[in-house]
Every structure is written in structure tokens, then in C-alpha cells.
N, C-alpha and C positions, 0 to 999 in steps of 0.2 A: 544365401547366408548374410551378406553385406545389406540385402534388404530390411533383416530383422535388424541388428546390428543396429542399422540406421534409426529404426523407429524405434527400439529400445531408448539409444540414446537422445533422441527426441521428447519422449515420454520422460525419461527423466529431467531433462532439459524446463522442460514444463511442470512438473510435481515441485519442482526447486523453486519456479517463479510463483506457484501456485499457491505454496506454503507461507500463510500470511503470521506477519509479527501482529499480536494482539496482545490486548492486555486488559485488565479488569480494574475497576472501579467500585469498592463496596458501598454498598446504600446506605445512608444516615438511617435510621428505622424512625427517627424522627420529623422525617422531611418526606412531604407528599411528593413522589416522582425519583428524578436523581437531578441532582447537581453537580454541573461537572468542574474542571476545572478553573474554570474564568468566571466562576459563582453563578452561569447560568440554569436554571432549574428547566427540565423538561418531564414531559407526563412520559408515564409507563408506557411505552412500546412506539414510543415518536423514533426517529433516525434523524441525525443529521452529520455535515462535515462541519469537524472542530479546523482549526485556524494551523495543523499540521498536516491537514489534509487525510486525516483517520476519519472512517467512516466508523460513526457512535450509534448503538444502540441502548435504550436505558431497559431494564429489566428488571422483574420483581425483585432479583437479588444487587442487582445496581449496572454499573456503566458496563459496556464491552465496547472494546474500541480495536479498530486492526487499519493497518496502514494498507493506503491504497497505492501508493507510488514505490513502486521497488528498487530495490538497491539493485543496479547492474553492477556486472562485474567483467573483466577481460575487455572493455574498451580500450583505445587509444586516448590518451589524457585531452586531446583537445575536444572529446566528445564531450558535451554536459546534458544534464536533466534542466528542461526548463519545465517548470510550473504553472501553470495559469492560472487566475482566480480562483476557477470552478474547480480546483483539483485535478483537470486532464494535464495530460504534460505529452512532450515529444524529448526528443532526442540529436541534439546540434550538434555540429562540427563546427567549430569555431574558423578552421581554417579553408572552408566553403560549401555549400551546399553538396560539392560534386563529390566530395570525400563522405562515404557511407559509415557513421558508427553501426558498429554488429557488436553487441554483449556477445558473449560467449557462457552468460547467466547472471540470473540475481536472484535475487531473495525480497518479499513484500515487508 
């Protein structure tokens, strides 16, 4: 019983980090492609990472955008998100390598 239990609560664990925040962008019907926020223009069905690190798609109906980096939650406060360029990130303890942050869950 404690087995199911466990992968229950794991499965949901996971649907939680799973469930990405997105959001949409309507298409100028005058403008060939979309345009996103920072006035750059891209063709129908390109992808790219916008400068929040949302992974974009433009689409006949216009932008779709959903965050790739997730909010944790239930850390210890000297745990932070760092970001990198390319949109990877990890997860630091400020107060040393050897101190493990472990969420306890987030949300994308």
C-alpha cells in the first residue's frame, strides 16, 4: 500500500511541475508571420527562446509562449534558481555546495 501511496504521490509531484504556465499572443492579420514582444517578426511555425526564457511558437492564430523554468516551491530560502544564457538553470545553496536544495514542488 505505501508503495502505491508513494508513486501516487510522485505522479502528482510531477503533473504539478508538468503543468506549464503559457499564454498567447494574437496575430496582427496584417502582418506576415507574428511579432512578438520586442517588435521582432518571425515566419509561421519558427520556435524560439524570448529573453524570459519562454519557449515561443508563432502560429497561424499568432504567438504561444510557456515558461520553461519552474517556480519551486518548499525550498530552504538560501536555495536560488540560477539561469544561464541558453535558458538551462540548476539549483544553488548559497550556503555551500554540500547543503542539498530539494523543492518539495513547483509549477512551470
Amino acid at each position: 500500500m505505501n508503495v502505491f501511496l508513494c508513486i501516487a504521490l510522485g505522479l502528482l509531484t510531477l503533473a504539478t511541475l508538468c503543468h506549464g504556465g503559457c499564454f498567447r499572443i494574437p496575430r496582427d492579420p496584417h502582418v506576415p508571420g507574428c511579432k512578438d514582444t520586442e517588435g521582432v517578426l518571425h515566419h509561421q511555425g519558427s520556435k524560439w527562446n524570448d529573453k524570459h526564457c519562454h519557449k515561443c511558437i508563432c502560429t497561424k492564430s499568432g504567438i504561444e509562449c510557456c515558461n520553461q523554468i519552474p517556480r519551486y516551491r518548499g525550498m530552504l530560502e538560501s536555495c536560488k534558481v540560477v539561469v544561464n544564457k541558453d535558458c538551462t538553470h540548476k539549483l544553488v545553496n548559497e550556503n555551500g555546495p554540500d547543503n542539498l536544495c530539494v523543492p518539495t514542488g513547483g509549477v512551470l
